[in-house]
N, C-alpha and C positions, 0 to 999 in steps of 0.2 A: 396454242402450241406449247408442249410440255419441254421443259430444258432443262436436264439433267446434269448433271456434274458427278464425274469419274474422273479419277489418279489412272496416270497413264499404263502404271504398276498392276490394274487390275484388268484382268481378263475379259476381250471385248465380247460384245454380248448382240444381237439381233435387232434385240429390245432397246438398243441406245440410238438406233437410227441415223442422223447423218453427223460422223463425230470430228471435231471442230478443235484441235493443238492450241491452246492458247499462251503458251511460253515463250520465250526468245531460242531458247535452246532445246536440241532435241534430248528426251529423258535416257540418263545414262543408263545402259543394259536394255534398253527395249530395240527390238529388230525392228526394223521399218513397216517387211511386210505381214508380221501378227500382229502390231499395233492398230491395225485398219482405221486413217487417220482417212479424210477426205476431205479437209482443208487444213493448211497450216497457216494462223494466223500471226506470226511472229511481231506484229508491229501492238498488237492487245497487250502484248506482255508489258508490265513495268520496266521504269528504268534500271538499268544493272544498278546505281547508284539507290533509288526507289528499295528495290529488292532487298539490296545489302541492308541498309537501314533497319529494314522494319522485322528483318531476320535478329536482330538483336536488338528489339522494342516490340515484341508481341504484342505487349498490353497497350498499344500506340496503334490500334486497330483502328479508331474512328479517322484518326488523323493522319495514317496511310491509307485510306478508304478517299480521301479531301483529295489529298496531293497524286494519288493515282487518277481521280477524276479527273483532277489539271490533266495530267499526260494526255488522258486521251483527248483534249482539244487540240492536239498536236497533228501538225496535217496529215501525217501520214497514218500515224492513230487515228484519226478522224475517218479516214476513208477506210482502214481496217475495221473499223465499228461498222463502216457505214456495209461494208460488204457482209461482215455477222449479222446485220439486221436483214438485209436481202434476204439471206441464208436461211434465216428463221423464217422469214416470212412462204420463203417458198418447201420447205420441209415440214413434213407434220413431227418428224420428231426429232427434237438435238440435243446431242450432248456434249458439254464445254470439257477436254480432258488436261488435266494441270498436274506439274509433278511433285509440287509440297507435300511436306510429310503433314501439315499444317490444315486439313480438310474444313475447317469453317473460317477462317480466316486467310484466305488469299484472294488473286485475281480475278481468280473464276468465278469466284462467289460475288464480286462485283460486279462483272459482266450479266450472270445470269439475274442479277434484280433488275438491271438497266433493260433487260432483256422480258422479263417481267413484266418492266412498267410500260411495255410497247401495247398491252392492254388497255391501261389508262388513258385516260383523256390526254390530247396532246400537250394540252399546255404541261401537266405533270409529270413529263419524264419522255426519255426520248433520247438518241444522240449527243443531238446538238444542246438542249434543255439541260441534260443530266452532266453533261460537264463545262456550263454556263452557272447550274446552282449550283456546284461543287466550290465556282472560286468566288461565288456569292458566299454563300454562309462561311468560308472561309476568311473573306473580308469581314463579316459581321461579328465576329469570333475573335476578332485580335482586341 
C-alpha cells in the first residue's frame, strides 16, 4: 500500500486517495471543505512542547524523530496509530497531509516509515515495536 505525504497547502488531487490530517491543529487559511480531509488524526501530532522544540533545533532531527516515537506510546497516541494502521490496511492508497513549511523533516515523515515498516516482518517495526525501540536506543544512547 503506497503512502504519500502532501502539505495541506497543496491542491488535493484523485491520486492521493484516502487523505489522513495528521497535525494537532487545523492549517491556517485552508477551507474545510477543498481540503478533502477524510480522517483527522489529531492525537499523531507531536506534542505542542515536542513541536516547539524542534522548530528551533532543525538539525536535532534524529533526536526529535527518538522523543516523537516516545509520544506515540502514549495511549491515546497509541490508539491514533493504531486506527492509521487500520486505515492503511484497509485503503489502497494514503496520503499523510501535514502543514510544515519543513517537508523532509516532520511528523509525517515519521509516520509514514512506521507506516512502511508495516511490510516488514513483525518483529521489525509496527505500532507497538516502533515505539518500544524508540525508547530502547534512546536508553542505549545516553
Amino acid at each position: 500500500m503506497p503512502v504519500a505525504l502532501k502539505r495541506a497547502y497543496e491542491k488535493p488531487s484523485l491520486s492521493d486517495g484516502a487523505r489522513v490530517l495528521v497535525d494537532r491543529l487545523w492549517p491556517r487559511g485552508v477551507k474545510k471543505e477543498s481540503a478533502r480531509i477524510d480522517a483527522w488524526l489529531r492525537d499523531l501530532a507531536p506534542s505542542d512542547q515536542l513541536r516547539r522544540w524542534f522548530h528551533t533545533r532543525p538539525a536535532q532531527w534524529q533526536l526529535f524523530r527518538v522523543r516523537y516515537l516516545e509520544e506515540l506510546a502514549a495511549p491515546d497516541a497509541a490508539r491514533a496509530l493504531n486506527e492509521l494502521y487500520n486505515l492503511a490496511r484497509r485503503r489502497k492508497l494514503l496520503t499523510l497531509v501535514f502543514s510544515s513549511r519543513n517537508t523532509e523533516h516532520n511528523n509525517a515523515v515519521v509516520l509514514k516509515e512506521l507506516l512502511d515498516g508495516m511490510r516488514k516482518p513483525p518483529h521489525s517495526s509496527g505500532p507497538e515495536k516502533a515505539a518500544g525501540g524508540a525508547i530502547r536506543a534512546r536508553r542505549s544512547a545516553k
